[in-house]
C-alpha positions as protocol buffer text, in pm:
chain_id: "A"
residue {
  index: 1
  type: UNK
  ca { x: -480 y: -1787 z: 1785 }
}
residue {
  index: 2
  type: UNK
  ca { x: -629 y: -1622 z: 1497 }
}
residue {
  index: 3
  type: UNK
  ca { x: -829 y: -1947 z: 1370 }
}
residue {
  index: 4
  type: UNK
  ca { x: -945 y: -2020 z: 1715 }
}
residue {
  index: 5
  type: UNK
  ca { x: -1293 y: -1888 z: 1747 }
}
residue {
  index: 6
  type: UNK
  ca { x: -1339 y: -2002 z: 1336 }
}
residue {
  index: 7
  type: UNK
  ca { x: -1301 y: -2407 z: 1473 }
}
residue {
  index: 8
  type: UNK
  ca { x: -1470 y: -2291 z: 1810 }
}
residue {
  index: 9
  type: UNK
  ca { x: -1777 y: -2187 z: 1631 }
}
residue {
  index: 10
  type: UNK
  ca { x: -1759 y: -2458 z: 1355 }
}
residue {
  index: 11
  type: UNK
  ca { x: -1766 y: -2690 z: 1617 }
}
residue {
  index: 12
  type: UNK
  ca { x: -2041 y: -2573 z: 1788 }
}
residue {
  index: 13
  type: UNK
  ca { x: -2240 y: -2623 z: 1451 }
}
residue {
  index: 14
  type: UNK
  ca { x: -2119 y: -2941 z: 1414 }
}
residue {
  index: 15
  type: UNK
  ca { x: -2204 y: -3091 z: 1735 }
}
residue {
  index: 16
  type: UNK
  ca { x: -2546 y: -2920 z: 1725 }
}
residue {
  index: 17
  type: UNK
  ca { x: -2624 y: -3093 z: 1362 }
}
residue {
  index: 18
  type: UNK
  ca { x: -2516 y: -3425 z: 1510 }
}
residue {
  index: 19
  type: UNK
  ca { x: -2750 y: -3381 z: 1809 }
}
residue {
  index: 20
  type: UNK
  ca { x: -3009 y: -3334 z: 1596 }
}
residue {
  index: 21
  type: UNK
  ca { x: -2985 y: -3560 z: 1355 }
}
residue {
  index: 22
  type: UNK
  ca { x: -2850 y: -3856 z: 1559 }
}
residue {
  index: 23
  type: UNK
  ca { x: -2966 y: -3777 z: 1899 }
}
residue {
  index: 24
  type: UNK
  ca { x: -3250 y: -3609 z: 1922 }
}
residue {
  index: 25
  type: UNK
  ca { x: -3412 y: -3509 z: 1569 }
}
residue {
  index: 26
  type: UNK
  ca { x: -3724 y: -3280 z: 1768 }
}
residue {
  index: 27
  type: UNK
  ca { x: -3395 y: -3075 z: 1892 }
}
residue {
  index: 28
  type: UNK
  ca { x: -3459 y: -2695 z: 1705 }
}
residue {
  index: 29
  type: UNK
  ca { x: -3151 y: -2523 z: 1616 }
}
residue {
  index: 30
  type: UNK
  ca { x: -3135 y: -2172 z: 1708 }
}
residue {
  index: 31
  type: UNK
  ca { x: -3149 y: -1935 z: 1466 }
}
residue {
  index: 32
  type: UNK
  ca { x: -2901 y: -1681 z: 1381 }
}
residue {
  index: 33
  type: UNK
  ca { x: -3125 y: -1348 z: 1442 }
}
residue {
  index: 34
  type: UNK
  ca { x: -3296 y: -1448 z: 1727 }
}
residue {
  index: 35
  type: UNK
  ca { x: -3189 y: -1415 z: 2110 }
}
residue {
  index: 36
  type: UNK
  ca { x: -2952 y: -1737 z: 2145 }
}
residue {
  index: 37
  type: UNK
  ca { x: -2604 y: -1931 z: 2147 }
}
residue {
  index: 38
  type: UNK
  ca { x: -2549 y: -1775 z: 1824 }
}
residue {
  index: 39
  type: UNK
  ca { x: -2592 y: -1414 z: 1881 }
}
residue {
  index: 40
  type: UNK
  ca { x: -2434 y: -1412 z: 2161 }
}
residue {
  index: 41
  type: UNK
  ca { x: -2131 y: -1571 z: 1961 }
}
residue {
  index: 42
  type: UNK
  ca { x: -2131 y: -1315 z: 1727 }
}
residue {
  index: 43
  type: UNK
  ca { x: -2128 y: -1086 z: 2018 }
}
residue {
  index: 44
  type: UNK
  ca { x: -1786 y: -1221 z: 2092 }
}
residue {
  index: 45
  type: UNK
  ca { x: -1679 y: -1212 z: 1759 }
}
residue {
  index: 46
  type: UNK
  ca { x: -1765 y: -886 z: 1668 }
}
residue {
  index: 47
  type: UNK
  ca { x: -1502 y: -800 z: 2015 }
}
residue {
  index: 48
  type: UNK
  ca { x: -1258 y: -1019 z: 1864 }
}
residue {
  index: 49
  type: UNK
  ca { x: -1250 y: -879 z: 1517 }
}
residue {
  index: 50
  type: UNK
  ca { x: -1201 y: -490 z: 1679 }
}
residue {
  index: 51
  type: UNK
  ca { x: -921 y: -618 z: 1896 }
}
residue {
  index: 52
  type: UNK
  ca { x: -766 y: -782 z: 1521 }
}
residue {
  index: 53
  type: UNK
  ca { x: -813 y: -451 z: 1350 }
}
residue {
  index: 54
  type: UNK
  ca { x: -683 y: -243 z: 1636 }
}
residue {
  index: 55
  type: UNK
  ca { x: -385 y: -387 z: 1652 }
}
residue {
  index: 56
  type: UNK
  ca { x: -338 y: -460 z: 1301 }
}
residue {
  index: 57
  type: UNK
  ca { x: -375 y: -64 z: 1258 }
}
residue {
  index: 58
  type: UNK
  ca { x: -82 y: -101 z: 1555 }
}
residue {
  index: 59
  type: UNK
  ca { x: 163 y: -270 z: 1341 }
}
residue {
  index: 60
  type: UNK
  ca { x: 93 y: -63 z: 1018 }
}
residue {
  index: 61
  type: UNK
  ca { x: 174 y: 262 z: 1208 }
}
residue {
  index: 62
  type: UNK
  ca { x: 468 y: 110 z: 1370 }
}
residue {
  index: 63
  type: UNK
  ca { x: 597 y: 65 z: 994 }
}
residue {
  index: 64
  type: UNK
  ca { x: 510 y: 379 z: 921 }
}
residue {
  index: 65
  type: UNK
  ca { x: 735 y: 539 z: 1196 }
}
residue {
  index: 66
  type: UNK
  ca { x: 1069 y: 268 z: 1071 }
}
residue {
  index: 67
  type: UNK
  ca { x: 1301 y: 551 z: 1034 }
}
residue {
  index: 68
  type: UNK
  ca { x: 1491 y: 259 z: 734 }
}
residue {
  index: 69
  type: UNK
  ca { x: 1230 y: 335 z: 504 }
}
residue {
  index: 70
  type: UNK
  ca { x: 1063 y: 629 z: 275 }
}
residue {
  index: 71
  type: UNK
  ca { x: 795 y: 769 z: 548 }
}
residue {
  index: 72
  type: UNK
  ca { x: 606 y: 896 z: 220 }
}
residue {
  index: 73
  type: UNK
  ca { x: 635 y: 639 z: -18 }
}
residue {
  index: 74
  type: UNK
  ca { x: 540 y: 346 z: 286 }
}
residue {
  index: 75
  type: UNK
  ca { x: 229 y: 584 z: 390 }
}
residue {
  index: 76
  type: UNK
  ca { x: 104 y: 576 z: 15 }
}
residue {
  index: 77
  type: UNK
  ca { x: 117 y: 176 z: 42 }
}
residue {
  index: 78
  type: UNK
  ca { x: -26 y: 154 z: 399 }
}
residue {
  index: 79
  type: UNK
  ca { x: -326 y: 395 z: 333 }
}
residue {
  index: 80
  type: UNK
  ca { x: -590 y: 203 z: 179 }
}
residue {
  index: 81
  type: UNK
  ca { x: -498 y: -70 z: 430 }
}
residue {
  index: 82
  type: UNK
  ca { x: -606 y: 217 z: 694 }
}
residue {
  index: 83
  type: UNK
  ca { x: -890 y: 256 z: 476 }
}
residue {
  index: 84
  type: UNK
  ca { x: -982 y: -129 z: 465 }
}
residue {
  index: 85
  type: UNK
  ca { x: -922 y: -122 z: 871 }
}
residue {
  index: 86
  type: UNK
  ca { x: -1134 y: 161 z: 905 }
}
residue {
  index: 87
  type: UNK
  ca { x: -1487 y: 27 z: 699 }
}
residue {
  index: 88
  type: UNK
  ca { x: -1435 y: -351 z: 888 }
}
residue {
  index: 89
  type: UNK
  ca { x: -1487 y: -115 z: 1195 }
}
residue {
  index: 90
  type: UNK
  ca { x: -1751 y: 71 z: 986 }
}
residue {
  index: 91
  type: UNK
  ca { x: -1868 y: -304 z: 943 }
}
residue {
  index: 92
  type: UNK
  ca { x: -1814 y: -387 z: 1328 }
}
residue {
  index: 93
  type: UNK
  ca { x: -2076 y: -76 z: 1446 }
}
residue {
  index: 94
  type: UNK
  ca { x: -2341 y: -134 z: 1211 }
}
residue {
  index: 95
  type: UNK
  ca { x: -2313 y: -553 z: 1326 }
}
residue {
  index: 96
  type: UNK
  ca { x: -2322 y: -450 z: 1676 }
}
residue {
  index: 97
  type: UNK
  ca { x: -2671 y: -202 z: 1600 }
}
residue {
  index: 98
  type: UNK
  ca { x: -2796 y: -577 z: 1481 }
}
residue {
  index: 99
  type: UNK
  ca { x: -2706 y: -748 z: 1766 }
}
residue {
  index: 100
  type: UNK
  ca { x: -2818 y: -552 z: 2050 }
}
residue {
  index: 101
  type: UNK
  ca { x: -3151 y: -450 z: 1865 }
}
residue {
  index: 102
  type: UNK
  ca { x: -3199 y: -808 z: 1831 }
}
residue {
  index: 103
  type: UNK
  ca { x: -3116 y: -912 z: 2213 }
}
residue {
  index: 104
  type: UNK
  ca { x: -3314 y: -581 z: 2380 }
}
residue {
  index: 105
  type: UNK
  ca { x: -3603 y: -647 z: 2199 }
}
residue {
  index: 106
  type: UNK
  ca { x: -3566 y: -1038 z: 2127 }
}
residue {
  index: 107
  type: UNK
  ca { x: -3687 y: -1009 z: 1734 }
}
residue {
  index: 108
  type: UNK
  ca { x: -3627 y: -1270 z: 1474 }
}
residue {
  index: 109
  type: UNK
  ca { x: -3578 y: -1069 z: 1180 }
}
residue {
  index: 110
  type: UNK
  ca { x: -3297 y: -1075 z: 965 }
}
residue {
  index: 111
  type: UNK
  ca { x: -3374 y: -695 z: 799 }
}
residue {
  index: 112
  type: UNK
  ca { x: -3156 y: -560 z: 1052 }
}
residue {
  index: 113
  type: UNK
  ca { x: -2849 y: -710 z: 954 }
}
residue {
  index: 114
  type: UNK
  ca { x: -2894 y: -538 z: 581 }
}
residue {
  index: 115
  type: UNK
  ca { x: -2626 y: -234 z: 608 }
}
residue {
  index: 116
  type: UNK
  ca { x: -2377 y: -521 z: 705 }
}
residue {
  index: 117
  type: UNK
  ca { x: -2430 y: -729 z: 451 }
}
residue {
  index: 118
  type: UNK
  ca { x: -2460 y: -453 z: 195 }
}
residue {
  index: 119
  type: UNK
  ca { x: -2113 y: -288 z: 353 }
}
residue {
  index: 120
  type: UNK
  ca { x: -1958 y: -614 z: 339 }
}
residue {
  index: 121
  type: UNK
  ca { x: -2056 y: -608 z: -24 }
}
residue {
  index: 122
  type: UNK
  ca { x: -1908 y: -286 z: -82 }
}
residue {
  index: 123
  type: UNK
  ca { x: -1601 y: -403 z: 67 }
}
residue {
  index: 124
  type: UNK
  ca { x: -1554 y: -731 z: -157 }
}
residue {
  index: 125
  type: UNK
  ca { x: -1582 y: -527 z: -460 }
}
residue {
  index: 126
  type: UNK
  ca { x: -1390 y: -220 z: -327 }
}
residue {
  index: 127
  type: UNK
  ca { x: -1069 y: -521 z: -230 }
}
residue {
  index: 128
  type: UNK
  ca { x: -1136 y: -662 z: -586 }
}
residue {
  index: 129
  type: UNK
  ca { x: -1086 y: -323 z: -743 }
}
residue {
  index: 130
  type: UNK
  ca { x: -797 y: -232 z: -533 }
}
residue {
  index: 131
  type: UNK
  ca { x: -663 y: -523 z: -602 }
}
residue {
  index: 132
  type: UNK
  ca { x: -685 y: -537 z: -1002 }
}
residue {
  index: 133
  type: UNK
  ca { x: -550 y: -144 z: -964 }
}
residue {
  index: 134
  type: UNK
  ca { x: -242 y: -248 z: -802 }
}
residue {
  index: 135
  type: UNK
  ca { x: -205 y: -605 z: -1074 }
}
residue {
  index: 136
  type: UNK
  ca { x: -203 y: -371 z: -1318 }
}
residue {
  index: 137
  type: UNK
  ca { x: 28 y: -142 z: -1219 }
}
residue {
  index: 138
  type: UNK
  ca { x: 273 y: -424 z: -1118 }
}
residue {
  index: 139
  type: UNK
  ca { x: 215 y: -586 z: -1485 }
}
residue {
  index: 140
  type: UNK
  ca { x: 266 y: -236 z: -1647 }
}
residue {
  index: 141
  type: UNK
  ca { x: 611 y: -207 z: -1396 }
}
residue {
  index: 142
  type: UNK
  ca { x: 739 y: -527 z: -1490 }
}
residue {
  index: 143
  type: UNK
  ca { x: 702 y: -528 z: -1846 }
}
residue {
  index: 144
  type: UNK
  ca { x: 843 y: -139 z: -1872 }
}
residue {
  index: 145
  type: UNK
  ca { x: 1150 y: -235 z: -1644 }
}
residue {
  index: 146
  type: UNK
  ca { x: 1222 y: -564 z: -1885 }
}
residue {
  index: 147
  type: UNK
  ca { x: 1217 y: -293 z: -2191 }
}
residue {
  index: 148
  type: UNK
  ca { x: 1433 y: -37 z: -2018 }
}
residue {
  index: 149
  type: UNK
  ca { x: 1693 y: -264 z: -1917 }
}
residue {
  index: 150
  type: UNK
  ca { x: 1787 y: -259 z: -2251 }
}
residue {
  index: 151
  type: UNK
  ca { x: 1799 y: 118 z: -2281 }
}
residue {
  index: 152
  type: UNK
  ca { x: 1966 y: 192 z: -1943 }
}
residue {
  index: 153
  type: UNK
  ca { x: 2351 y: 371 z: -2001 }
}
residue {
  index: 154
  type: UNK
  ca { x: 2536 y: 505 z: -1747 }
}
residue {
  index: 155
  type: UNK
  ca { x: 2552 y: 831 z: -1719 }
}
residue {
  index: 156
  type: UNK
  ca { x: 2898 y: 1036 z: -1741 }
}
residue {
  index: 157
  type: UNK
  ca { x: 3066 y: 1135 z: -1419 }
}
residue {
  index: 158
  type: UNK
  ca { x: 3236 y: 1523 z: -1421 }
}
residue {
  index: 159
  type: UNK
  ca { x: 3603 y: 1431 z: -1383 }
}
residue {
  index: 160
  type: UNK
  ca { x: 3619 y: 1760 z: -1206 }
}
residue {
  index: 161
  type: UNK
  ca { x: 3409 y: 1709 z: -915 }
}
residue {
  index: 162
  type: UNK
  ca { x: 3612 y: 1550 z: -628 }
}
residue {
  index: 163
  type: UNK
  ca { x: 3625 y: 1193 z: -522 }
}
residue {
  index: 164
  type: UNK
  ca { x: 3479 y: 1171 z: -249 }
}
residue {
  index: 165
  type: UNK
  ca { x: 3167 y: 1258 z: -410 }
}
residue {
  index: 166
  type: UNK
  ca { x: 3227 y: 1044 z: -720 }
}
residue {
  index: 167
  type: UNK
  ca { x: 3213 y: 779 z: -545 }
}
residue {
  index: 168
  type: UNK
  ca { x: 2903 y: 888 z: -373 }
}
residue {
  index: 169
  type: UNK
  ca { x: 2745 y: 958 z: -695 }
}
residue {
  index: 170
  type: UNK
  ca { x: 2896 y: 648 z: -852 }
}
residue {
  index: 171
  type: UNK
  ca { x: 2742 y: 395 z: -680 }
}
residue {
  index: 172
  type: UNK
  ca { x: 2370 y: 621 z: -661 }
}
residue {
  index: 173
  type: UNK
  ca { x: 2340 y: 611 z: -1034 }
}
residue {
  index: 174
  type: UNK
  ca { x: 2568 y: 318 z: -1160 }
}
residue {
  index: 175
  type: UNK
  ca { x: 2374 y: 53 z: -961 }
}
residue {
  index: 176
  type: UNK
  ca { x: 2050 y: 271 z: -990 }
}
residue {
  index: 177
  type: UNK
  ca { x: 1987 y: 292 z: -622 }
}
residue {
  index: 178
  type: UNK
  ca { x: 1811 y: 603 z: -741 }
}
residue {
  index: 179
  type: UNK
  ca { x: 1520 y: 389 z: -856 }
}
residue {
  index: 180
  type: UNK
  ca { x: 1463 y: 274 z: -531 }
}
residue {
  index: 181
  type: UNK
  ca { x: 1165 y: 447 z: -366 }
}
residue {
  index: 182
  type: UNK
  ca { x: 1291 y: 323 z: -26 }
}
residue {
  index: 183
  type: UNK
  ca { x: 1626 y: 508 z: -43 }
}
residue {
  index: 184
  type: UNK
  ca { x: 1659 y: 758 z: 213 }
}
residue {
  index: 185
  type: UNK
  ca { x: 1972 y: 923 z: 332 }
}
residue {
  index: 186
  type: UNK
  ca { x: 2013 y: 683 z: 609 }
}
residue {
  index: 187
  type: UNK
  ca { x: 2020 y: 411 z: 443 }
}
residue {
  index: 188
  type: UNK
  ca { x: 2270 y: 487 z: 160 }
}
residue {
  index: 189
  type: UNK
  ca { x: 2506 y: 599 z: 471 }
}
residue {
  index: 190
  type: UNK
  ca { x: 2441 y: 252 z: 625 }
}
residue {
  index: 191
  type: UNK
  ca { x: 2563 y: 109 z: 293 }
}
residue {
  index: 192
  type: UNK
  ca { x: 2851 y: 391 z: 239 }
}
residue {
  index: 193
  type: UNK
  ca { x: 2903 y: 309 z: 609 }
}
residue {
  index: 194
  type: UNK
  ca { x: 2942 y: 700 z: 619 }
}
residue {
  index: 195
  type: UNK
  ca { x: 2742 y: 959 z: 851 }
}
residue {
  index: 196
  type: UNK
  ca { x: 2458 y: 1134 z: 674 }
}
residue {
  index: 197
  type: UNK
  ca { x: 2537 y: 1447 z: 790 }
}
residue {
  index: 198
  type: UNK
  ca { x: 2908 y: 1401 z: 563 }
}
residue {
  index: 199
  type: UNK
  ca { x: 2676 y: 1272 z: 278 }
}
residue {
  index: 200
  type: UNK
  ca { x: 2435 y: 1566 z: 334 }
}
residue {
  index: 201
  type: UNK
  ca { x: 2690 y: 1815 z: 293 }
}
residue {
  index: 202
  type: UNK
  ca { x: 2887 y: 1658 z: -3 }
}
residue {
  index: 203
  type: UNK
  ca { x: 2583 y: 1640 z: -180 }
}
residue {
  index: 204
  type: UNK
  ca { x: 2479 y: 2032 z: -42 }
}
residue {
  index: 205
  type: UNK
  ca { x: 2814 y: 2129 z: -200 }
}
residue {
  index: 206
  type: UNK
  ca { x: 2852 y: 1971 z: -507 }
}
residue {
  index: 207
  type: UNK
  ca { x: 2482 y: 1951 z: -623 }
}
residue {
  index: 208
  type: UNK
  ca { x: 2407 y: 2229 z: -503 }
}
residue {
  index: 209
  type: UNK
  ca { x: 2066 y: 2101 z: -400 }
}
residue {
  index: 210
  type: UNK
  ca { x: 1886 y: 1832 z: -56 }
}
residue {
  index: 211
  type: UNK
  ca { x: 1962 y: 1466 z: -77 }
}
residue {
  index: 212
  type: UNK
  ca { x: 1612 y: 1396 z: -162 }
}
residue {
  index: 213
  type: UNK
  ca { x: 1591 y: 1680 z: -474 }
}
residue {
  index: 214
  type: UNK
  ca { x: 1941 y: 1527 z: -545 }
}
residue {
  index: 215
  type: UNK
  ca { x: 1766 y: 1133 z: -623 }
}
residue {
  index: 216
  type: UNK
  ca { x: 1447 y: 1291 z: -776 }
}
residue {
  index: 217
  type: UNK
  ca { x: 1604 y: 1485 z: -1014 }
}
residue {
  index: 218
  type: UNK
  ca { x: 1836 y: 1178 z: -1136 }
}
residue {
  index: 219
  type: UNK
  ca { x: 1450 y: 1019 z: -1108 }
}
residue {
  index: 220
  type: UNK
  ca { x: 1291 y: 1290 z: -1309 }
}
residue {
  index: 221
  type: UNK
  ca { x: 1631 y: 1237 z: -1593 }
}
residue {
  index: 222
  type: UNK
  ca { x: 1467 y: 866 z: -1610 }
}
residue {
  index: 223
  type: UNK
  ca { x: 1135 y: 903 z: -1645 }
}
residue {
  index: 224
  type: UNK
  ca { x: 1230 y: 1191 z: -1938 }
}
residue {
  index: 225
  type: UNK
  ca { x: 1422 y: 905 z: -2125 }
}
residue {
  index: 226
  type: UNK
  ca { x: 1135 y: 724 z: -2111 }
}
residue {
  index: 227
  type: UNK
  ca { x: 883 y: 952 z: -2203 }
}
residue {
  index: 228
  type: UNK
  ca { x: 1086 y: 1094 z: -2516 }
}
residue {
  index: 229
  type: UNK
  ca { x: 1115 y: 689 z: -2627 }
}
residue {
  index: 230
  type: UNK
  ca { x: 795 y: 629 z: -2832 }
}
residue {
  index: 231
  type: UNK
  ca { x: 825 y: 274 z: -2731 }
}
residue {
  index: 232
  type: UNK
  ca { x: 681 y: 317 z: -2411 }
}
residue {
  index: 233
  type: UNK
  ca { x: 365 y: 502 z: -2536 }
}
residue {
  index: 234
  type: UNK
  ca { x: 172 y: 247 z: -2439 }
}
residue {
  index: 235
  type: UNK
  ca { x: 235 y: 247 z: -2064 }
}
residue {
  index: 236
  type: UNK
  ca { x: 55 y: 463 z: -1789 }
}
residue {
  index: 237
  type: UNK
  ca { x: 224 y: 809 z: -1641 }
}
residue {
  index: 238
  type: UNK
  ca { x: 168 y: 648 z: -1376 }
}
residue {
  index: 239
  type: UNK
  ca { x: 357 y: 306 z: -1448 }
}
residue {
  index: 240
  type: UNK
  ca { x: 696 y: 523 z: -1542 }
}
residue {
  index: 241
  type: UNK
  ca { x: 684 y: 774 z: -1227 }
}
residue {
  index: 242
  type: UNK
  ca { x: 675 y: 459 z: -1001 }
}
residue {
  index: 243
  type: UNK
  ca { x: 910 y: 302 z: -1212 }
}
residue {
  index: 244
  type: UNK
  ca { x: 1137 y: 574 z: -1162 }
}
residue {
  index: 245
  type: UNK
  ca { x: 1134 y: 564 z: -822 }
}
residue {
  index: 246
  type: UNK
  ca { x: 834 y: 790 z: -706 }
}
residue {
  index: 247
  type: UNK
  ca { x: 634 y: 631 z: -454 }
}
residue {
  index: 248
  type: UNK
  ca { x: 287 y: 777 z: -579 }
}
residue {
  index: 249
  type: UNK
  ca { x: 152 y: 973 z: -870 }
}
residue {
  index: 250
  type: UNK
  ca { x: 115 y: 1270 z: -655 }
}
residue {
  index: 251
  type: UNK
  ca { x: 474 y: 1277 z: -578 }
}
residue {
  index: 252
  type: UNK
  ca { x: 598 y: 1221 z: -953 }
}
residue {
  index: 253
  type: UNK
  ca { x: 376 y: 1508 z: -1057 }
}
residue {
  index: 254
  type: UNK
  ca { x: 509 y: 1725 z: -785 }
}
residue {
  index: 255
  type: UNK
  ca { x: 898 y: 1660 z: -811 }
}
residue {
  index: 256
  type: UNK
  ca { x: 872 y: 1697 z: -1239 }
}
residue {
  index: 257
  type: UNK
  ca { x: 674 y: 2019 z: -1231 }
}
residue {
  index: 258
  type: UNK
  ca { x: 917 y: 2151 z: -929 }
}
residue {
  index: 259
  type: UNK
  ca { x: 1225 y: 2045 z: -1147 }
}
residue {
  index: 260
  type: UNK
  ca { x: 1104 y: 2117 z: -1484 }
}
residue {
  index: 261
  type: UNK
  ca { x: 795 y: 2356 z: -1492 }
}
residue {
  index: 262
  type: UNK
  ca { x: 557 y: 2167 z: -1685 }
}
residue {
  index: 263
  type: UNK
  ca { x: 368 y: 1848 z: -1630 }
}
residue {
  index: 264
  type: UNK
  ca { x: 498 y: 1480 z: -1733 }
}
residue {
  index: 265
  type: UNK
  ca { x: 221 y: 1470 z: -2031 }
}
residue {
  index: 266
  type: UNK
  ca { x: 307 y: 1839 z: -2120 }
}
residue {
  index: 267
  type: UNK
  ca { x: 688 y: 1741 z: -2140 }
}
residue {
  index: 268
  type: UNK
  ca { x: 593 y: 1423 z: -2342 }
}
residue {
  index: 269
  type: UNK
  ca { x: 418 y: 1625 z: -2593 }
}
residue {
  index: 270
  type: UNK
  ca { x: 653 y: 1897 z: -2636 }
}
residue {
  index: 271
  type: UNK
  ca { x: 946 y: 1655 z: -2702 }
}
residue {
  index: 272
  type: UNK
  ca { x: 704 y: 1446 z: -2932 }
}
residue {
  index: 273
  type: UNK
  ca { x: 573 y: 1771 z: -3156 }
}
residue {
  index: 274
  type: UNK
  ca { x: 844 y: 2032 z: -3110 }
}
C-alpha cells in the first residue's frame, strides 16, 4: 500500500517517455511546475503523505501510552520522531503554498518550490546528525558494557532483611534488571508473578524509599563505580547514565543530584582529586 502511488507515478513517466519517443516524438511532456498531470499528482501525494504521518504520529503515541514500558524513557526515544513527523508536515504546507500558487495562477516557475527544497535539505542533514548522535552513543554503550562486564560483582545482600524481600532484591540486582531502562514495577511483578502493590510495599518497608528511587539509586551505585574507574575516562556522561539504566541525560542528572547532592562530573572529580 505504501509503494503504491511510487510505481503509480513511475509508471506514468514511463509510459509518457515511451509515447514520446516511440509513438509520437512532437508529444511535449508536461512539466513539473506548470498546471498539468503532474501537479495535480503531487496534489495527491502531498494528501497521501499527511494521512502517512498522521497516523504514523498514531502509532508512536499508542506506544507511548503501553502501560509495559518506561512512559519516560520511551517518550525520550519517540520525541525527535515527533519532531521528524512534525517538519514533513512543515514540508507538506509549504509544498501545498507551491501547488495551489501554481494551479490559481497557472505559472511555470520553479522559485516557488524553494522553502521545500531548502526544508527538505534541512531535514536530510538534521536525520544525518541525529543519526550519527545516536551511532555514537550506541558505539560508546557497547564498548563501556564489554569493559564493565568484567568489573561487575554482586553486591552483598543484608542477611537481616527478610526473605521475601531478598528475593525481591536478589533477582533486581543479581541479574541486573536494574540496568534496564524499561523496568517498571509492573513488569518485574509480571516476572515475580506477584501484585505490585505487595512489591510496592516490601520495597516501601525495607528501603525505605518508591520502587522507582529504589532502581535509580542501585543505578546511581553503577554509574559511581564507573566514574571512580579511570578506565572509563574516555567515555561520555552521557554514555554511562544510559548505560546505567537512565533513559536520558536529563534524567541521570536529576536522579544523581537528588540522591547524592552534586553533579555526575562534580562526583567524578571529587573522587579523582580528594
Amino acid at each position: 500500500m505504501l509503494f503504491g502511488p511510487f510505481f503509480f507515478v513511475v509508471f506514468i513517466h514511463i509510459t509518457q517517455i515511451f509515447y514520446k519517443f516511440v509513438i509520437n516524438e512532437n508529444y511535449a511532456i508536461p512539466s513539473h511546475f506548470k498546471r498539468g498531470i503532474f501537479v495535480y499528482l503531487e496534489f495527491f501525494s502531498i494528501i497521501f503523505n499527511i494521512l502517512v504521518m498522521y497516523f504514523s504520529y498514531q502509532l508512536i503515541k499508542n506506544h507511548e501510552n503501553d502501560k509495559s514500558y518506561d512512559v519516560n524513557w520511551v517518550k525520550s526515544e519517540t520525541n525527535w520522531l515527533k519532531k521528524l513527523i512534525f517538519l514533513g508536515i512543515t514540508i507538506c504546507l509549504l509544498w501545498l503554498c507551491a501547488i495551489v500558487t501554481v494551479i490559481i495562477f497557472n505559472l511555470d516557475k520553479s522559485f516557488f518550490f524553494y522553502p521545500m527544497w531548502i526544508t527538505i535539505s534541512f531535514l536530510i542533514y538534521w536525520i544525518g546528525y541525529v543519526g550519527l548522535i545516536k551511532s555514537k552513543q550506541l558505539y560508546e554503550r557497547i564498548e563501556l558494557r564489554n569493559k564493565r562486564i568484567k568489573h561487575l560483582t554482586k553486591k552483598n545482600n543484608d542477611k537481616s532483611e527478610p526473605k521475601s524481600f531478598l528475593k525481591i532484591k536478589r533477582l533486581i540486582i543479581d541479574d541486573k534488571l536494574f540496568l534496564d531502562p524499561n523496568l517498571t514495577l509492573y513488569k518485574l511483578a509480571q516476572k515475580l508473578n506477584l501484585s505490585e502493590g505487595y512489591i510496592s510495599k516490601l520495597i516501601k518497608d525495607n528501603a525505605s524509599s518508591t520502587f522507582n528511587d529504589f532502581i535509580n539509586t542501585l543505578r546511581i551505585d553503577e554509574a559511581k563505580e564507573i566514574l571512580k574507574n579511570e578506565e572509563f575516562d574516555n567515555y561520555t556522561i552521557l554514555a554511562i547514565g544510559l548505560e546505567a539504566g537512565f533513559n536520558s541525560k536529563t534524567s541521570f542528572y536529576t536522579a544523581f543530584k537528588k540522591h547524592t547532592n552534586t553533579t555526575p562530573n562534580n562526583f567524578k572529580k571529587s573522587v579523582r582529586y580528594a
